[in-house]
VMD Tcl script that draws the C-alpha trace (Angstrom):
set ca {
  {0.00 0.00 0.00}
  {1.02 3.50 -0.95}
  {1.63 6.52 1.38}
  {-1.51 8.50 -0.24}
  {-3.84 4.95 0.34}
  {-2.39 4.38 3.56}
  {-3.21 8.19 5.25}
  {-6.80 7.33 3.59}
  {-7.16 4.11 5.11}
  {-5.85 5.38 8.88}
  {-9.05 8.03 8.01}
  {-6.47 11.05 7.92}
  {-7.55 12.48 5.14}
  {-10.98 14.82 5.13}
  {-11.00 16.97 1.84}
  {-8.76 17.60 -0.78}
  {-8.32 20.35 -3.82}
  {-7.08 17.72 -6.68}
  {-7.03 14.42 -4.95}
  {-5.14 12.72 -8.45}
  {-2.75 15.06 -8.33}
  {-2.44 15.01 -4.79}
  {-2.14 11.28 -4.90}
  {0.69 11.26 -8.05}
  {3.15 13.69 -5.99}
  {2.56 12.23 -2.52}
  {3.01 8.78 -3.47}
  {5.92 9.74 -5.59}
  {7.42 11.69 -3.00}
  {7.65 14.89 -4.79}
  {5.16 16.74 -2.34}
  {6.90 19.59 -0.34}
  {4.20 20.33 2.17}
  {3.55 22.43 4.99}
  {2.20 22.42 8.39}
  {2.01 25.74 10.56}
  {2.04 25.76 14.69}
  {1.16 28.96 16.20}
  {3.08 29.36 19.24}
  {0.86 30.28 21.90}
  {2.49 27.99 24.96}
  {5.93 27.06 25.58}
  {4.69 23.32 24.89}
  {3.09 21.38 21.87}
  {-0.12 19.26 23.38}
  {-1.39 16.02 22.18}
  {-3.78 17.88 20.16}
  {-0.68 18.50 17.91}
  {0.24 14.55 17.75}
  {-1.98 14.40 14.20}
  {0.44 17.27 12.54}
  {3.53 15.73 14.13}
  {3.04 11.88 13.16}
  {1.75 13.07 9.66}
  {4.76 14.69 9.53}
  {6.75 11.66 9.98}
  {4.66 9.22 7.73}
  {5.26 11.56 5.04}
  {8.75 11.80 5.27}
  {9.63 8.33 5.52}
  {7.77 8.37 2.52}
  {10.65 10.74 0.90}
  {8.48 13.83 1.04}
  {10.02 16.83 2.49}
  {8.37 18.53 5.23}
  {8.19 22.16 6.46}
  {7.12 23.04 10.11}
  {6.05 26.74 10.20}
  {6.50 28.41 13.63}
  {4.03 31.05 13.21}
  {6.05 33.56 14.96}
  {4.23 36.22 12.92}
  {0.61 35.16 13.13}
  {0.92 34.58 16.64}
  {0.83 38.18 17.22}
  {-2.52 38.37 15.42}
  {-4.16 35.36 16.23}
  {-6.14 32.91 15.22}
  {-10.10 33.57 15.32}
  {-10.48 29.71 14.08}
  {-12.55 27.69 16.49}
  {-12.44 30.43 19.11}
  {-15.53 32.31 20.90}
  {-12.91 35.17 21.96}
  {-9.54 36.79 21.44}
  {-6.72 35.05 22.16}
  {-4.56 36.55 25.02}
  {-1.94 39.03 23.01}
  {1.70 37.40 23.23}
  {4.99 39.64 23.20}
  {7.88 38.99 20.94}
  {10.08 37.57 23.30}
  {7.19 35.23 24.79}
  {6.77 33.76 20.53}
  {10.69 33.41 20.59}
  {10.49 31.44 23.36}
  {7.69 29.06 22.65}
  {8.94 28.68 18.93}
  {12.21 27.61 20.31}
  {10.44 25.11 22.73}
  {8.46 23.28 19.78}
  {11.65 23.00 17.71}
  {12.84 20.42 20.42}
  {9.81 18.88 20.89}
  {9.53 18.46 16.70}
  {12.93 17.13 16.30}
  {11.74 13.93 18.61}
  {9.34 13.12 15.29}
  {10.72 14.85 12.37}
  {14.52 14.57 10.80}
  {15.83 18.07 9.81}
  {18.97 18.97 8.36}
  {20.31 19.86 4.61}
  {17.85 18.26 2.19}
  {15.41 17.19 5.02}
  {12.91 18.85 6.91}
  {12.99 22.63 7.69}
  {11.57 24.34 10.23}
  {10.80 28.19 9.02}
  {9.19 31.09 10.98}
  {6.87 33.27 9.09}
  {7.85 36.24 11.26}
  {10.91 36.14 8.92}
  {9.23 37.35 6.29}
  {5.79 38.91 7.60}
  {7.00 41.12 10.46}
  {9.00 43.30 7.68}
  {6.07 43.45 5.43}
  {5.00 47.53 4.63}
  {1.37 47.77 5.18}
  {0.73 49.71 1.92}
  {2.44 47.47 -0.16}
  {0.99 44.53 1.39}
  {-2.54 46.05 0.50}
  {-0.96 46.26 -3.05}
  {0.25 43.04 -3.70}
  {-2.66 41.14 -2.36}
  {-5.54 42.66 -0.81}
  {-7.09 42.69 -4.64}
  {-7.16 38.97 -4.04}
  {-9.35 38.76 -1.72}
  {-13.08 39.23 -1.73}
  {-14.45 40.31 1.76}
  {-17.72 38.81 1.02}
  {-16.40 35.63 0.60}
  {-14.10 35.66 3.86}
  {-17.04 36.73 6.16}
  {-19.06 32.82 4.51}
  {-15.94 31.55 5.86}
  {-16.55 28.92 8.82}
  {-13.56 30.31 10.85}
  {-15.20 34.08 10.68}
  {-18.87 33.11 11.01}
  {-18.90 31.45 14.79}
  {-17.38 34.63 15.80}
  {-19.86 37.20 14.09}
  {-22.16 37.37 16.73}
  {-19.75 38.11 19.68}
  {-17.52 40.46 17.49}
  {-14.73 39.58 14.73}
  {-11.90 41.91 15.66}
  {-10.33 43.47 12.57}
  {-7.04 41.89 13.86}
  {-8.03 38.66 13.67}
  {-9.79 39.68 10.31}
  {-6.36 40.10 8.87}
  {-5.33 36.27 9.61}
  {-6.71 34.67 6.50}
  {-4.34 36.94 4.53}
  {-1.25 36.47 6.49}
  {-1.69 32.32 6.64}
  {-2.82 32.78 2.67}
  {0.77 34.62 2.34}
  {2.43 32.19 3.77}
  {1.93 29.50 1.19}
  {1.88 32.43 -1.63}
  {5.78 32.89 0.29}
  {6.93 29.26 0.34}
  {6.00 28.57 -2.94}
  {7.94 31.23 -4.06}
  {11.17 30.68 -2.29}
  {10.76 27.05 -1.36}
  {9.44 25.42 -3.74}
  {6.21 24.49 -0.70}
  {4.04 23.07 -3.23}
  {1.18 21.24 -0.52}
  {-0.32 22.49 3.01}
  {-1.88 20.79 5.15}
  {-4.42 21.37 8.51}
  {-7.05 20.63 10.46}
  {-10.46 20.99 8.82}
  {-11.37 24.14 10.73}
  {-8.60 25.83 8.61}
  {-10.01 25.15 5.37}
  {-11.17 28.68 4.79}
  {-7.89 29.86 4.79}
  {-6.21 27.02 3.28}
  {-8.27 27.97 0.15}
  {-6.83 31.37 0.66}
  {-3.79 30.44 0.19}
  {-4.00 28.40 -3.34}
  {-6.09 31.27 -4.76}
  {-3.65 33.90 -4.19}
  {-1.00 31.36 -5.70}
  {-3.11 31.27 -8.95}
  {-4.21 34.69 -9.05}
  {-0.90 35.91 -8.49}
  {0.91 33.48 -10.41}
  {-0.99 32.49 -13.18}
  {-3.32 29.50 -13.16}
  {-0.18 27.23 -14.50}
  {1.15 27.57 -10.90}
  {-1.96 26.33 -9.63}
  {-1.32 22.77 -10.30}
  {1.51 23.02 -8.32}
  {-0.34 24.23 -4.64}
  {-2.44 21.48 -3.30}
  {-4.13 21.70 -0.52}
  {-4.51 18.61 1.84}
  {-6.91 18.57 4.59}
  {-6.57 16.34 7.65}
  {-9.83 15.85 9.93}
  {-9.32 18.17 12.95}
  {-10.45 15.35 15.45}
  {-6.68 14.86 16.25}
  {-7.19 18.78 18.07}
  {-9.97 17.56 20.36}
  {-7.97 14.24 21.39}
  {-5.94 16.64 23.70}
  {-7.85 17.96 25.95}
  {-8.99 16.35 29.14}
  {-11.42 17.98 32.11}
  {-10.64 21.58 29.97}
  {-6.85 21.27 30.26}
  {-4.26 20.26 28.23}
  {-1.85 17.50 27.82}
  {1.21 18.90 27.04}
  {4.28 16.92 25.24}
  {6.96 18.31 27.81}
  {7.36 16.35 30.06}
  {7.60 18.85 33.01}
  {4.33 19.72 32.16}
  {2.55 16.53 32.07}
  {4.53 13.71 33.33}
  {5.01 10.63 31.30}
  {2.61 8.78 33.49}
  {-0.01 11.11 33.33}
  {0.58 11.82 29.39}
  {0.20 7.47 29.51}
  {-2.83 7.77 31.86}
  {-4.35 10.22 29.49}
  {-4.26 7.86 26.20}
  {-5.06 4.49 28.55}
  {-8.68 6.39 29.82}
  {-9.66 7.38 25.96}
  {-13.59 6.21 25.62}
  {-14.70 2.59 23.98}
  {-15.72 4.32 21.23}
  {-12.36 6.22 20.59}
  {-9.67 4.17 20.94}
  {-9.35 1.81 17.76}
  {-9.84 5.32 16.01}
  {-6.84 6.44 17.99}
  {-4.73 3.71 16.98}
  {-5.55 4.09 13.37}
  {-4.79 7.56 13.25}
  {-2.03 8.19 15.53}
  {0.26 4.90 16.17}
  {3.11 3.45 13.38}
  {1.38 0.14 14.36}
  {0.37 -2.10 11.19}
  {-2.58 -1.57 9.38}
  {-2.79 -5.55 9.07}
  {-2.27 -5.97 13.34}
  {-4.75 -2.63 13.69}
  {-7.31 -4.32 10.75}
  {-7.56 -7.31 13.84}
  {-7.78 -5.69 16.45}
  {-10.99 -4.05 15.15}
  {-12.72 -7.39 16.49}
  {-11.40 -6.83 19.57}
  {-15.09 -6.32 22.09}
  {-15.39 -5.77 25.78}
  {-12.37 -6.56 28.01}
  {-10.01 -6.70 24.81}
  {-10.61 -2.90 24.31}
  {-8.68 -2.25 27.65}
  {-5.80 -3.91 26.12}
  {-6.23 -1.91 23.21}
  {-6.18 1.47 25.46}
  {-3.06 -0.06 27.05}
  {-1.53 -0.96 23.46}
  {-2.32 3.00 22.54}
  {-1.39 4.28 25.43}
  {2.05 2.52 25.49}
  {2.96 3.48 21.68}
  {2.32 7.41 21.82}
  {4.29 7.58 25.57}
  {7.05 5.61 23.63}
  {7.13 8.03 20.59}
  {7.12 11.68 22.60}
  {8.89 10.25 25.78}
  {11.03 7.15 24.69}
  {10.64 3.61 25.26}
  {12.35 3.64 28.94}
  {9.25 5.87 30.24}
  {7.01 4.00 28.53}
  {7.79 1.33 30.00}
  {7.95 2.75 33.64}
  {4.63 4.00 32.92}
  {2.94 1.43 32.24}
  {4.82 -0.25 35.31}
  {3.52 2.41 37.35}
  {-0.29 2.17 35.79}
  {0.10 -1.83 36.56}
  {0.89 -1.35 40.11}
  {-2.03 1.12 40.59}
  {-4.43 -0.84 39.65}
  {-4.14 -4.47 40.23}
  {-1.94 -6.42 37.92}
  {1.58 -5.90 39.34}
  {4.54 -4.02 38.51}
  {6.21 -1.21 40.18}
  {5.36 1.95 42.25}
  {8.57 3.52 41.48}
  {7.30 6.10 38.93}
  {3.98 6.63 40.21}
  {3.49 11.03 40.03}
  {4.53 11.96 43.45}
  {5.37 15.07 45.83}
  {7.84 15.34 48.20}
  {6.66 17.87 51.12}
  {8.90 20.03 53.55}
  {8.35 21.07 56.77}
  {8.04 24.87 54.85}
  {5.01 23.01 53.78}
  {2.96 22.66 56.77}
  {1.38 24.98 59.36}
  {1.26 23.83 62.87}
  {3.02 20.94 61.87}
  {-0.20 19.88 59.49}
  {-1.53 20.33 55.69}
  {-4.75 20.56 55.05}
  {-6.57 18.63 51.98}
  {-7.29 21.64 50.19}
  {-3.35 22.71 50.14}
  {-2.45 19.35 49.45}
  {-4.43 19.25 46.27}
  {-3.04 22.34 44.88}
  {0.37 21.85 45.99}
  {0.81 18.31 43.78}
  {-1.01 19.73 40.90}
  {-4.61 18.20 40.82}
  {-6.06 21.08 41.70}
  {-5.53 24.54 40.19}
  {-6.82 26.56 42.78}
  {-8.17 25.87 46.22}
  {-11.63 26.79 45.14}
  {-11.77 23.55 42.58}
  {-9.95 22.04 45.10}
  {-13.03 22.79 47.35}
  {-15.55 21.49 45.09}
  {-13.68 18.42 44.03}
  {-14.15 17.44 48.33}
  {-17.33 18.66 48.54}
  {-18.51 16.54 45.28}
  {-16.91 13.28 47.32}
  {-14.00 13.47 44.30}
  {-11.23 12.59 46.28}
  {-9.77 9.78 48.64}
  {-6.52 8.96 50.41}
  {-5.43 5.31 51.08}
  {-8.87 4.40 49.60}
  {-10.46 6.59 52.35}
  {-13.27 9.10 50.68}
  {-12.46 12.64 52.18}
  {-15.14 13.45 54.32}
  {-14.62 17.52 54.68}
  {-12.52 20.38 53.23}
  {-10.87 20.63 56.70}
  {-9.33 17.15 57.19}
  {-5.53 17.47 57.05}
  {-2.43 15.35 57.82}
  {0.70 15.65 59.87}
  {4.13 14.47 59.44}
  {3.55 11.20 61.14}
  {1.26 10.03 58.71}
  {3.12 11.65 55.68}
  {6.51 10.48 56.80}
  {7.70 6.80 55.43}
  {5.37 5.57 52.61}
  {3.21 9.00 53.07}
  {-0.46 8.94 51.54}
  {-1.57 7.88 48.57}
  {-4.81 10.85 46.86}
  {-6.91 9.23 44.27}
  {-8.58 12.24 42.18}
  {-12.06 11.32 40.39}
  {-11.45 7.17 39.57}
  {-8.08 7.55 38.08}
  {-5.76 9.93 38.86}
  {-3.30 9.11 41.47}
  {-0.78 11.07 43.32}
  {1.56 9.67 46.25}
  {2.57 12.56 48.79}
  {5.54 12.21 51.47}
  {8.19 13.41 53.56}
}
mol new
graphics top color blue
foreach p $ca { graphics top sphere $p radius 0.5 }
foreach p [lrange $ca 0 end-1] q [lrange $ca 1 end] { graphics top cylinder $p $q radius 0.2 }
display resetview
């Protein structure tokens, strides 16, 4: 099977612009294609595993990839499945992040001379003259046909900023750039970008001449990959000081019935033959396939050792052996209690399941928390260093987040 069948077959693929042509260059390995990654955080999330393993597939396919740190639209932002303005990010806090992703990337993509390059479209659209940008392409673009667009219309009612207006035409001249000076024939993204991914291959031709438009192809991949980050509204970062390899491994291993042979298809390197039978797979098997899912993404962002010691860890939790060692825990001072106690409200907060002591509040008072298997009865229980010294306390948040705490 071919790259182009294969990506169709994993269900990566959601709409295309010429899906022959698409399928002659990709398959050939002629396609040099584009992803961009605004850099909003100093981490990529799992909601950015889609781009990254796509990536990869395609460049083991001999296709050359370009990862576009949107240091430029980043200042702008992204209206694009939003119901309000992103928070406003300074230069140096897009410098940052954009340096952050870079060595997160290079764990899935090979760069170097004649590999993959990583650009950063404030190279070109920070020095951009307003007037001249006007010039060159706002002729291109009808405004009656970017306010039908999907990304503009969810944000009509509570007000389209003219800022984020603009970010159809700077994503649009980003391909319109690449093409030019890289020879970026192919973008791809989620489907809520399709709007502006069209942008993009219509300035090409108008600007260009419609010879150069068999040459930019747009490829859409289904945006699902975005939601499969998120858990209980926050994210699940790739660094790992962020979320730990055991709780990135958690996260995967307590995806729904429904989602996790999706999962598999999309996101592992697993073969399509092995995923094909595991398909079958019904009741108690589809644990095993959580664990199987689990196990492969901690081993591609984290490496194979802390896979492994995750899934050690997860084993030990909850009934089928293996090892405590690497279970998420917090080591407390005696800086960390008052009157020689901590309460359970502090204790939540201070390893991380809690954000805030008022969550932390409501998590107790909706009987969402034990220790040692005990339900907490009341916001004011707390602990001394006695019973957090030695093997300390074990907190169990919700049904499976756990948490050892000592001295």
């Amino acid at each position: 099977m071919q790259i182009y069948e294969e990506l169709k077959a994993r269900g990566l693929i959601a709409q295309v612009t010429n899906e022959d042509e698409i399928r002659e260059m990709v398959n050939a390995g002629k396609a040099t294609f584009y992803i961009g990654f605004d850099c909003t955080a100093d981490s990529l999330t799992a909601g950015h595993f889609m781009a990254l393993t796509l990536m990869k597939r395609l460049q083991q396919a001999g296709n050359k990839p370009i990862a576009l740190i949107g240091g430029g639209t980043t200042m702008i932002g992204d209206p694009s499945g939003r119901t309000d303005m992103r928070k406003m990010l300074s230069k140096e806090d897009i410098d940052h992040n954009a340096a952050c992703f870079k060595r997160q990337m290079e764990k899935f993509i090979d760069f170097g001379p004649g590999k993959a390059m990583m650009l950063n479209n404030a190279d070109w659209l920070l020095g951009l003259n307003y007037i001249e940008l006007l010039r060159e392409v706002g002729a291109c673009f009808s405004v009656n046909n970017m306010l039908r667009a999907e990304c503009y219309k969810q944000r009509m009612e509570k007000g389209l900023s003219f800022l984020e207006f603009n970010y159809m035409i700077m994503q649009s001249y980003d391909f319109y750039y690449m093409f030019q000076h890289y020879g970026c024939n192919m973008e791809f993204g989620g489907d809520d970008q399709w709007s502006n991914m069209l942008g993009g291959t219509e300035l090409i031709r108008r600007k260009l001449g419609k010879d150069a438009h068999a040459m930019t192809i747009t490829l859409l991949t289904d945006s699902n990959g975005n939601k499969m980050g998120k858990t209980a509204g926050n994210a699940v970062w790739l660094d790992p000081e962020k979320t730990s390899p055991y709780d990135f491994y958690q996260y995967w291993r307590n995806v729904g019935d429904a989602d996790v042979m999706r999962c598999i298809r999309m996101l592992t390197f697993l073969p399509l033959e092995q995923i094909n039978e595991m398909d079958k797979w019904e009741g108690s098997e589809l644990n095993r396939a959580k664990e199987i899912l689990a196990y492969e993404l901690t081993k591609l962002v984290h490496g194979e050792d802390e896979a492994n010691k995750a899934q050690e860890s997860a084993k030990a939790l909850f009934g089928g052996g293996g090892s405590m060692e690497n279970v998420p825990s917090t080591t407390l001072t005696d800086a960390d209690l008052t009157d020689g106690k901590i309460d359970i409200l502090s204790l939540l907060v201070k390893t991380g399941l809690c954000p805030s002591r008022g969550e932390a509040r409501r998590l107790v008072q909706q009987n969402g928390v034990t220790v040692d298997e005990q339900k907490v009865s009341g916001i004011d229980e707390s602990y001394d260093k006695d019973r957090l010294s030695g093997d300390g306390i074990m907190i169990k948040k919700g049904k499976k987040v756990y948490h050892k705490v000592s001295m």
